[in-house]
N, C-alpha and C positions, 0 to 999 in steps of 0.2 A: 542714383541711376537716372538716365535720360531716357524722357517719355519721347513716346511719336505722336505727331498732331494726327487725329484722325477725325476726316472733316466730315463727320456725318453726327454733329451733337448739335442741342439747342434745340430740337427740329421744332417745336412748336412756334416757337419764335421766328424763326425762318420761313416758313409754313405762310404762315401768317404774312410777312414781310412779300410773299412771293405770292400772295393771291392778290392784295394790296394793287404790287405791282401788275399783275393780270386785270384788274378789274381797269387801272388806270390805262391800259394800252394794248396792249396784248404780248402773248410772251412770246419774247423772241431769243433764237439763237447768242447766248452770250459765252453761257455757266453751267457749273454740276456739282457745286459743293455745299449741295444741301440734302441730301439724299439718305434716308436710313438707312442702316445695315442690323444683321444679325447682336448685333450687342444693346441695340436701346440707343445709343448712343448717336454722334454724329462726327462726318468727318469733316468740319467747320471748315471751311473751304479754305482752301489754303489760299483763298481771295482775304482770309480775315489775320492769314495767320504767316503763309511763307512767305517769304523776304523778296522771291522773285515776282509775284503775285503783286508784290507792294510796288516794283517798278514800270510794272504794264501799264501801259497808255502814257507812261511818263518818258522812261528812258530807257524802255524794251518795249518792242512790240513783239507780237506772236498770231498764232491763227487764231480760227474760231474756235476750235476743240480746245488751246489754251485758254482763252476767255470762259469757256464754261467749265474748263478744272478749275477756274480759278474765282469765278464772278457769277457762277447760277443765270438764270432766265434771267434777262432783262426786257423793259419794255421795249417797242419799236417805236424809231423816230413818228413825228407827227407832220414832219415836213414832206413827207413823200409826196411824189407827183404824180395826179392819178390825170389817165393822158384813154380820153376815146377811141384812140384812131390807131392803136397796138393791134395786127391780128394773128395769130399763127395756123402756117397750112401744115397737116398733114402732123400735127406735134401730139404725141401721147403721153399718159399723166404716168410716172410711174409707183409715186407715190398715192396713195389709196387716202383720201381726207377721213373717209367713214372710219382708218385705220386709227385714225390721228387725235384716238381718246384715250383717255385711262378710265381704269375700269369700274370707276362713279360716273363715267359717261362728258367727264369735261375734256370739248374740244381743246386741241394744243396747235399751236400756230405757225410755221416754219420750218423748212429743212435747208439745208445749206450746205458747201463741199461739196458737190456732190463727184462721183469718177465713177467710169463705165468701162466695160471689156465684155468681147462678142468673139465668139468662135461660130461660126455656121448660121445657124438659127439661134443657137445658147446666146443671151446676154444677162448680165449681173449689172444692175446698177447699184450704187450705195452712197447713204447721206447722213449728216447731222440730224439726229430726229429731235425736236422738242416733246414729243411726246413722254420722254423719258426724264424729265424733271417733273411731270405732273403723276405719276405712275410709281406705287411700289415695291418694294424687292419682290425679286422673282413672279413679274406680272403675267397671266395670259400672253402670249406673242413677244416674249418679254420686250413687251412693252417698258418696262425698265430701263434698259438700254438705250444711251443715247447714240450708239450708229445702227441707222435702219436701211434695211435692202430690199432688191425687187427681183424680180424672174422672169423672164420672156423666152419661151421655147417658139418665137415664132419669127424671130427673124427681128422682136422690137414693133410688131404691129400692137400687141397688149403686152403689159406686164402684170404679174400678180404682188404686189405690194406681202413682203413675209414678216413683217415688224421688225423688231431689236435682230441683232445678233444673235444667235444661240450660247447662254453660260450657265451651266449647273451650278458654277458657284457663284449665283447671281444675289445672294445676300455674305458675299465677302470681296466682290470687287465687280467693276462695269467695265464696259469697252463706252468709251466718251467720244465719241467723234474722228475727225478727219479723216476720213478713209482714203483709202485709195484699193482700184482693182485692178488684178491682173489674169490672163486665161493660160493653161496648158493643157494641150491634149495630147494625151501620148498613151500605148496600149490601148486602141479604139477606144478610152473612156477622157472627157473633157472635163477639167477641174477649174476651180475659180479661187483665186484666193484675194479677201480682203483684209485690208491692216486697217488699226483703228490705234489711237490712244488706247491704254488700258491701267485703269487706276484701282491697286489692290485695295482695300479698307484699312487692315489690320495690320499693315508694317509701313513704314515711311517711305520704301522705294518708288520710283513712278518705273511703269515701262509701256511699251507697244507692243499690240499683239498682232498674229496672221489666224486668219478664221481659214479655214481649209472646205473647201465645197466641190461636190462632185455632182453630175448630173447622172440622173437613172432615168434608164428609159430609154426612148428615144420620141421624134415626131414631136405631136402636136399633144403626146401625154406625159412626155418626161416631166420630170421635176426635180428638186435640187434640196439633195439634203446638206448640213455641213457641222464641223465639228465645234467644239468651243473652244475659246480663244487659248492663241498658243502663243508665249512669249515669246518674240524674236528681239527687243532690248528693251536692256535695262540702266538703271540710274548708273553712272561710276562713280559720284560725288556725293559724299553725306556730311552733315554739321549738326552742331548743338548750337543754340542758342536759348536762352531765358527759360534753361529745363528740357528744349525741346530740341527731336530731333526734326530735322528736314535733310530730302535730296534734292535734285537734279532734276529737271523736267524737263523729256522726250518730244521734240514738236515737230509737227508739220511732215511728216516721213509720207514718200511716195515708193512702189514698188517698181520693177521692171524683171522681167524674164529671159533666163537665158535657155531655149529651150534643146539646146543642141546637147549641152552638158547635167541639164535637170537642177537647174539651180535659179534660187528667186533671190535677189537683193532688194536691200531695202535702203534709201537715204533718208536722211534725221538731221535734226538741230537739237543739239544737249545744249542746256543751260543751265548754268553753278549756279549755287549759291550765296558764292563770297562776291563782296565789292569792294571792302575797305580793308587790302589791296587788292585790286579786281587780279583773278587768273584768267588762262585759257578757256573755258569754260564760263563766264561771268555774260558775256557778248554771246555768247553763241559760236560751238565747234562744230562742224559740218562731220557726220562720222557716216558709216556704210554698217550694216548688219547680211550678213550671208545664211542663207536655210538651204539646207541638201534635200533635195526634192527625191530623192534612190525611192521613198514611200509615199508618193505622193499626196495622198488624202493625210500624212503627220509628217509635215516639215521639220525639220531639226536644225535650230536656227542660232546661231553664235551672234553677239553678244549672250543673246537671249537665254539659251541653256547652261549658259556659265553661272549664270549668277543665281538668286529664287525670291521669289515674293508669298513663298509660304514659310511658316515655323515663324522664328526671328528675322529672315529679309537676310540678304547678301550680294553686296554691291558685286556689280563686270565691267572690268573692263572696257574701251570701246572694241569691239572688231577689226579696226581699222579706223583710223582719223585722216578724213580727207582734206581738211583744213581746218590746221589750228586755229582759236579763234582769238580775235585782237583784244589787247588791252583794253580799248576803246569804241570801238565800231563795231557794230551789231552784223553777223552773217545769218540769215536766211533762205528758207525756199530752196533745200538741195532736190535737182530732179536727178534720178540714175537713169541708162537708157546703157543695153547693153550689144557689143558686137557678136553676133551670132559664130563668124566666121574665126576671129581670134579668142573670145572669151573675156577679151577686156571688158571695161564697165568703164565709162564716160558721166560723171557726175558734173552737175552745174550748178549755182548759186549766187545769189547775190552779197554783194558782200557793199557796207555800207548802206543799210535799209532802215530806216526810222532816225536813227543816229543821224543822218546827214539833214536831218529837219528839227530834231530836237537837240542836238550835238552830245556829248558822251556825258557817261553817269561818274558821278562821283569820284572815284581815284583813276579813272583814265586819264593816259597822261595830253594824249591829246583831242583837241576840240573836232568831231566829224563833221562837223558843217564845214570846215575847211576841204576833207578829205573828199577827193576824186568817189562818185559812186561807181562802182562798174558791178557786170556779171560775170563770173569766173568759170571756166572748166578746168576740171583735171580730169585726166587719161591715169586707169587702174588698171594696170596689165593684169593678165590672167596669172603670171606667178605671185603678185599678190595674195591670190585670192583661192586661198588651200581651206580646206574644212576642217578647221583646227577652231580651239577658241580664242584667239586672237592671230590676224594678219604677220607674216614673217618680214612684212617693210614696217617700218618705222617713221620713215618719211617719203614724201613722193614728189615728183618732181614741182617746179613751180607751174603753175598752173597759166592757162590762155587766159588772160583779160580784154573785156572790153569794155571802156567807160561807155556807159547811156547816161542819156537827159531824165532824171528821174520822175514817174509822176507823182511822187510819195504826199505830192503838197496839194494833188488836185483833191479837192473834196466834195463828196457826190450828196448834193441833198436827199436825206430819207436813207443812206444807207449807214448803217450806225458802227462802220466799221472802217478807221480809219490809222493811218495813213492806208493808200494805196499802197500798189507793190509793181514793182516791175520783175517779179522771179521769170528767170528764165526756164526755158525746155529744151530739150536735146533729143536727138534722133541720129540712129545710127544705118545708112540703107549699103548694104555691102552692092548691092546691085551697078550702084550711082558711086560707089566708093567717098561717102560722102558720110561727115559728122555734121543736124547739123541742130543750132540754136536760135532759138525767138524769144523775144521779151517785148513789154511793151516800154513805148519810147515816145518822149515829146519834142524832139530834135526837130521833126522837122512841121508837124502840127501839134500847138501845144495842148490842145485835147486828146491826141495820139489815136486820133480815127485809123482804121487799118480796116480796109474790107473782107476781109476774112475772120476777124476775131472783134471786132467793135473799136481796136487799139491800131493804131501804124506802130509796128512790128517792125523793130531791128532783126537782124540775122548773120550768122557766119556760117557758111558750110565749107567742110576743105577737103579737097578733090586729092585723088591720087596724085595729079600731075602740079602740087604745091600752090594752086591758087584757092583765091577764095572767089566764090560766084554764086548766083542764085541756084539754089538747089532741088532737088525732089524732099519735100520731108515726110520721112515715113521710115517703119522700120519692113522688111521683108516679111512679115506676118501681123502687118497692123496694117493704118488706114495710110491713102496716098492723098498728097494736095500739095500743090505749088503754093513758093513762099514768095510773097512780096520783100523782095531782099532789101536791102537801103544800106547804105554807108559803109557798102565791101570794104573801099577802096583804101578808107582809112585808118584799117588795122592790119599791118603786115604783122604785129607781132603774132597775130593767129594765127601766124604760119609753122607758130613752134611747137603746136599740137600734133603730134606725128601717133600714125595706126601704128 
């Protein structure tokens, strides 16, 4: 019979190894596979143990929320540059430090990812908390938890720091990191939903969940309760190796809201765990997860409700596969961004990201340092996109490319998270009849200064009338800002992305 690794063993030893590293630097955002559960036991991070874990920093890269499924707290660089003449006007904390203990009172050092959404006065912001390697199961605030949130009923003049996520079954699985936030108001009540990484204990699957939040009240007294974490995907890939099982690991997933039809999507990068012969999944598949919002405060979410990560675990499906992933070349960083007016869903990604600096792993057949980087969109019509538990297309069309100058090679002293990235964003404004995308790009400064984002920013938007030109980016229910456009002119093929 084949065992599941379950990374929460050894813990004294690890324990130990992770104050070592605190006392040496401070802890910083990396890892989370050192954490007890319910059994005594540990689920030794699949940094010591899965096979994908073993390729990070080599020949996969992944976010931060992967680095600590994978690698626990690590120290921070000692090269940072501490600089006098930083100031900021008018910037509020929304993380709480006094928060940022566990409950022996030792400070915890870093939040990172962080993503925000504002309806009115309501804003949610949410982030990687460190506090939650230092903290045990089911802490105060759970504290536990490594994604932490905030609350502002006031427009974002204060927020009130809430700690971890909300999870009853906070000694059989965590929400780890990467959040992303999204708003819906509808039926005078305004909901928030945030996604997180979410890692069960007790069965080998990995998946992603949606926390569901609703605001009560109103004024300067509301406040914001929310549910526990709901699975909207799950692993589709499982292996044995050396007795043990492993899956798939869910990365980097952002949300977007369709609010015309009551439906929130979610984009991911799924990563296999075979290499020797790498499949679709080995590199990285770009996939889509759909939740029917009909109840707003409990999403019902495909991938996610097909499969289970309670009892013995059971693999799903993807939802929908937005881009197969290469033999060889790493795809990352899917953003979704949806059209209100048709119901499509507009996903972008990079494709060629780490691979084209470290070139491919093991049985790929071919070398990515050769291969063109670009950023990809695909256009997901709304007959895709039925509330079923898998999508009724199978494939979609080929997607709008644009090669960029990558900055994958620039490396920032003191920040201990490398390569770079140039993921793209997308927006969709039916007003402007406009799609549109930004990434960062060294084309034409090779520090990629951009005044609007710290990056000089590529961009395509396409206009009803078939060109591409500088656009409004925004979507009709989010924020508005002109984009510094750059190098329209050299991509007709973006003309083949049609509403």
């Amino acid at each position: 019979m084949s065992r599941f690794v379950n990374r929460k063993s050894i813990i004294s030893v690890l324990v130990a190894l992770t104050l070592v590293a605190a006392f040496a630097g401070g802890v910083f955002l990396r890892g989370s596979g050192m954490r007890a559960h319910a059994s005594g036991g540990t689920r030794l991070g699949a940094g010591n143990n899965n096979p994908i874990c073993g390729r990070l920093g080599k020949s996969l890269q992944g976010s931060q929320g992967m680095q600590m499924w994978c690698f626990g707290p690590q120290t921070s660089s000692k090269s940072v540059h501490q600089s006098t003449s930083i100031s900021f006007i008018g910037n509020v904390d929304a993380a709480n430090p006094n928060e940022d203990r566990n409950p022996a009172g030792v400070q915890a050092y870093g939040q990172s990812e962080e993503s925000i959404a504002a309806s009115g006065p309501y804003v949610v912001e949410a982030w990687n908390d460190s506090t939650g390697f230092l903290s045990p199961p089911c802490s105060p605030m759970n504290k536990d938890q490594l994604t932490g949130f905030a609350f502002s009923n006031n427009g974002g003049s204060s927020f009130k720091d809430l700690g971890g996520l909300p999870n009853s079954n906070c000694l059989t699985s965590a929400t780890e990191g990467d959040p992303s936030v999204e708003v819906y108001t509808v039926g005078g009540k305004t909901y928030f939903y945030i996604s997180s990484i979410f890692i069960p204990f007790n069965v080998p699957e990995d998946a992603l969940s949606v926390t569901a939040c609703v605001v009560n009240g109103s004024g300067s007294s509301a406040t914001l309760s929310c549910s526990d974490p709901i699975v909207a995907a799950i692993s589709s890939q499982c292996g044995s190796f050396d007795g043990f099982t492993f899956c798939s690991f869910l990365d980097k997933e952002f949300l977007s809201i369709d609010p015309a039809r009551g439906r929130l999507y979610m984009s991911y990068t799924e990563f296999g765990i075979n290499s020797f012969p790498p499949d679709t999944l080995t590199n990285g598949q770009i996939e889509l997860a759909v939740c029917d919002l009909s109840t707003p405060a409990a999403p019902v979410c495909h991938n996610g409700s097909d499969g289970s990560i309670t009892g013995p675990g059971a693999l799903a499906a993807p939802y929908l596969v937005v881009a197969p992933g290469d033999l060889s070349c790493e795809r990352e960083g899917a953003y979704p961004a949806v059209d209100p007016a048709t119901g499509d869903v507009y996903v972008a990604h990079e494709f060629n990201w780490a691979t084209n600096l470290f070139g491919s792993f093991g049985g790929g057949p071919v070398d990515c340092r050769g291969v063109p980087t670009k950023n990809q969109m695909n256009r997901v019509p709304l007959s895709c996109l039925t509330l079923t538990p898998t999508s009724p297309c199978t494939t979609l069309p080929n997607p709008a490319s644009v090669r960029v100058i990558s900055m994958d090679g620039n490396f920032i002293p003191g920040y201990n998270r490398f390569p770079g990235s140039d993921f793209p964003r997308v927006a969709v404004s039916d007003r402007n009849g406009t799609v549109s995308m930004v990434w960062n790009d060294a084309r034409l400064v090779r520090q990629g200064k951009c005044e609007h984002s710290a990056h000089r920013c590529g961009c395509c938007g396409y206009q009803s009338s078939g060109d591409w030109a500088s656009q409004q980016h925004r979507t009709d229910h989010h924020w508005t800002k002109r984009l510094e456009c750059c190098f329209v002119d050299h991509y007709p093929e973006l003309r083949r992305l049609h509403r």
